[in-house]
N, C-alpha and C positions, 0 to 999 in steps of 0.2 A: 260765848265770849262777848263783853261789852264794848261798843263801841264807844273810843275814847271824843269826850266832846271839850267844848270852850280852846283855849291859847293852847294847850298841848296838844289836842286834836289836829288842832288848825295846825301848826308847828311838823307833827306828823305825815300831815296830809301833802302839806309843802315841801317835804323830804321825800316822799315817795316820787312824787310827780318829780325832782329834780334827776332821779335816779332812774327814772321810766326809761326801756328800753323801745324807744320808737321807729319803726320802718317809715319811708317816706312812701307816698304813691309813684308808681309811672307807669309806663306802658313796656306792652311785647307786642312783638309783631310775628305773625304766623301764618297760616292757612289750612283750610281743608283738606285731607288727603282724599277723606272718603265718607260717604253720609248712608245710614244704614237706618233701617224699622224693621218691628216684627210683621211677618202676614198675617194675624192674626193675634186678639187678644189673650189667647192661652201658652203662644209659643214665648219663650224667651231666647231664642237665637235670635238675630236677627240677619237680612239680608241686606245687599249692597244696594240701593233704590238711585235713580237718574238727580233726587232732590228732597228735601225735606220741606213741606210747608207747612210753617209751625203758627197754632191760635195761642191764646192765652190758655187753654188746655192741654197745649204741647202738643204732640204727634199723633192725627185724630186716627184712631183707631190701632196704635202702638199698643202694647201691653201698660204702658205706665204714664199713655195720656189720661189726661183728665184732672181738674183745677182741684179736687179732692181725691185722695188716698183711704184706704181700714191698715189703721197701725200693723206690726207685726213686732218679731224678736226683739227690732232696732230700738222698739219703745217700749222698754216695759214698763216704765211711767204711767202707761195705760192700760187699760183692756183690751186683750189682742181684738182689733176688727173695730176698731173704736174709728169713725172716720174724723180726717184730720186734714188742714191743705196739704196740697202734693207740691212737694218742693224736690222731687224725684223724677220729675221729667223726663229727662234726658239723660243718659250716662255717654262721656266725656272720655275718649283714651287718646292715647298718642302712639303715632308710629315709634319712635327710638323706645318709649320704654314696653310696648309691648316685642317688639325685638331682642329686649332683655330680659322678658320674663323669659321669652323664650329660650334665647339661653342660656337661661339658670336651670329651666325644667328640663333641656337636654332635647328641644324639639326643633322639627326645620322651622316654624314659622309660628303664630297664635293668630290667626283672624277674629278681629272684631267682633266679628258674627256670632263666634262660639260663645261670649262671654258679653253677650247681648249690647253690644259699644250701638251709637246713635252717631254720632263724630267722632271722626278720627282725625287728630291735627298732628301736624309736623312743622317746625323750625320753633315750637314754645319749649325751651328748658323745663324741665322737673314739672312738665303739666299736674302733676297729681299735686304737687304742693303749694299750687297757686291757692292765697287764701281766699275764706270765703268771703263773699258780697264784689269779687272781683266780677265784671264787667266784658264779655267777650261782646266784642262788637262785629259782627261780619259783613261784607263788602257791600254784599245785599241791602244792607239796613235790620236785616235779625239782631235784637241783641239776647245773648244767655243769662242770667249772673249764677253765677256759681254758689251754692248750698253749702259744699265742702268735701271735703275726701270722701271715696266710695271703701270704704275695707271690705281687702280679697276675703270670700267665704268658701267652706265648702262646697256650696249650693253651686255657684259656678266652675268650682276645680271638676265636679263629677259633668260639666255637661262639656269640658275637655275631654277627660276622660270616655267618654263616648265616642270619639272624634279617631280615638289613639285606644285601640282593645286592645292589642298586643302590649301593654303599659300599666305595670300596677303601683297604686299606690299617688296616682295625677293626683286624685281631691286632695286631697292631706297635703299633698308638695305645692299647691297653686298656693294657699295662704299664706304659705313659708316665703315662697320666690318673688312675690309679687308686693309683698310689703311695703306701702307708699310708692308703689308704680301702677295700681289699681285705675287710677284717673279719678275723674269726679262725676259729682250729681249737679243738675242744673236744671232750674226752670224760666219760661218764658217770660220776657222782661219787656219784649217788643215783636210782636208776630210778623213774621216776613218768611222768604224762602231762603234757605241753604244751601249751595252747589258744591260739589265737588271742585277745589281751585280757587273758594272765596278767600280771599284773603281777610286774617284775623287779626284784631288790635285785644289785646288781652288790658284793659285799666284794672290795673291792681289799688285796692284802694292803701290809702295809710292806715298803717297798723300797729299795734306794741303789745308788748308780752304783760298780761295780768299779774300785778304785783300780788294782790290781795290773799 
């Protein structure tokens, strides 16, 4: 399709922008509940750790530190194993809505841990739909920015399902219950330590919906 140019373009172009559906920036305010790593580079659970102390590689020795990534499914733009920056740092949840997965899947609880979380925050609304290039600031002086939504796979419904063997059918139900409650991916923006108790400032940047 041609793009329209000269006094009609322009004209166009001036109509779209009038009709731009714009968010403003501002802040949330939150905190840490819980800050978690794997013990090693092969595990993907992770465990509940005293602190996080994050470099510009993210969580030395995490499963998913490190300032470059090898592509997978998420890209197939690429060749699988294709190395790329890591803007997958960190995964991002929140206490209220992993409480709701939970009771969508019909279980007493979902830790963090099972579904490999890094931070856990509470008192941020709808954390999974903060959008991306938002700004977590933590008390410490760590800052995250957020990548963008993490989408539930089956990859992590089966390492539930490990958790719950008396339960069939977990992997298949996590993708379904967890739909935009997943949390996000975030890389390091500013290297500092993480506690448990930090309190968080969430700058959401300004934003508007793509006409085009």
């Amino acid at each position: 399709m041609s793009v329209e140019t000269g006094e009609a373009g322009q004209a166009a172009l001036a109509d779209m922008l009038a009709r731009l559906e714009r968010v403003p920036g501002r802040k949330i305010s939150g905190k840490a509940a819980e800050v978690l790593r794997t013990g090693k580079k092969s595990d993907f659970a992770t465990e509940t750790c005293a602190a996080l102390d994050l470099t510009f590689d993210g969580i030395e020795g995490d499963r998913h530190g490190g300032r470059t990534r090898r592509s997978g499914g998420r890209e197939p733009w690429y060749p699988r194993g294709t190395v790329m920056v890591n803007e997958r740092q960190l995964s991002i949840l929140s206490v209220e809505e992993l409480a709701l997965i939970a009771s969508r899947m019909e279980l007493d609880a979902l830790p963090a841990g099972w579904i490999g979380g890094n931070v856990v925050t509470q008192g941020i609304p709808s954390l999974s739909l903060l959008p991306p290039r938002t700004r977590l600031v933590f008390g410490s002086g760590a800052v995250l920015r957020v990548d963008g939504y993490n989408s539930p796979c089956r990859a992590a419904g089966r390492k539930i399902a490990e958790h719950v063997p008396d339960r069939e059918g977990l992997d298949l139900l996590f993708p379904k219950t967890a739909q935009y409650l997943r949390g996000l991916v975030a890389f390091v923006e500013l290297p500092g330590r993480i506690l448990p108790g930090d309190a968080i400032t969430a700058h959401l940047p300004e934003h508007w919906i793509y006409p085009g």
